[in-house]
N, C-alpha and C positions, 0 to 999 in steps of 0.2 A: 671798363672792361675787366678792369681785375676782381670787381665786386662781383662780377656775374659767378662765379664758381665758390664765394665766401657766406656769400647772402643766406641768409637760411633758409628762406621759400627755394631759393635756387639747388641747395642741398639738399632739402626734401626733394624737391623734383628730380632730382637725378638718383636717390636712393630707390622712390617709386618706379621709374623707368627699370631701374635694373631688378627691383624685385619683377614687375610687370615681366620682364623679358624673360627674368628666368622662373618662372612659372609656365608663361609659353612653352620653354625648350624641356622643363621637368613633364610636361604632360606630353609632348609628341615622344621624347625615350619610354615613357612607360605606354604607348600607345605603339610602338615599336616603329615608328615615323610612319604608320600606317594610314596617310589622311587623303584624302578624297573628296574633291567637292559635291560631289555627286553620289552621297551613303547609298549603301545597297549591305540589304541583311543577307549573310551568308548562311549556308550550313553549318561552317566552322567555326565562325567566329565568336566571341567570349566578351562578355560584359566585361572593362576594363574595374578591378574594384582596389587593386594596390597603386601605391605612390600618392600622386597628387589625387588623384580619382577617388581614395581612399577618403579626405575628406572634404571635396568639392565636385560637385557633379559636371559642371561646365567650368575646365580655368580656365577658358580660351577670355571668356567674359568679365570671370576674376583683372586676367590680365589685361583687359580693356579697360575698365572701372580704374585698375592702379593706373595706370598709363593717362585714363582722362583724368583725373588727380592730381597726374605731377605738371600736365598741364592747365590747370585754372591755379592750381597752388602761385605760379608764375606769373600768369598774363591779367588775373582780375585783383579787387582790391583786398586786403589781407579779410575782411567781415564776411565776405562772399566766400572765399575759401575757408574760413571759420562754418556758415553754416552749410555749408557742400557739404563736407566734412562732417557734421554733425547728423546729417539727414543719411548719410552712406552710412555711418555706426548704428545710428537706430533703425533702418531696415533692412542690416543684417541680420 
C-alpha cells in the first residue's frame, strides 16, 4: 500500500490526472462555464480563441487522452505504456 503513491507509473498517473483535470476546469473558465449538451449557434455568441482555446481546439479531448494515459501508465505492462506513449507523441 505504501508503494501505491511512491511507484513512478503511480506518480505519473496522478500528475496526468491533475494535468487532465486541470485543463478541464482551464477551458470551462475561459468558456465562461457556458456548456451545454445540446450546442445551439447563437447571434451573440464568439468563437472562444484565448486561454486554453488559444492553443487546442478541443481540451475537453486533450483532457481525456491525459486522463486515459495515467490510466494504462498503471494497469498494463510498463512496454504497452511505453508504446501508448510513443504512438500519442507521434500523432500529435
Amino acid at each position: 500500500a505504501e508503494e501505491l503513491f511512491t511507484h513512478p507509473r503511480s506518480i505519473t498517473a496522478i500528475l496526468l490526472i491533475m494535468l487532465g483535470l486541470g485543463v478541464v476546469v482551464k477551458a470551462f473558465i475561459d468558456m465562461k462555464w457556458n456548456i451545454n449538451i445540446f450546442p445551439e449557434v447563437r447571434e451573440s455568441q464568439n468563437l472562444i480563441t484565448e486561454g486554453v482555446y488559444h492553443y487546442i481546439r478541443h481540451p475537453m479531448y486533450l483532457s481525456l487522452v491525459l486522463m486515459s494515459l495515467a490510466t494504462v501508465s498503471v494497469t498494463i505492462y510498463t512496454w504497452v505504456y511505453f508504446w501508448f506513449l510513443l504512438i500519442v507523441l507521434l500523432l500529435r
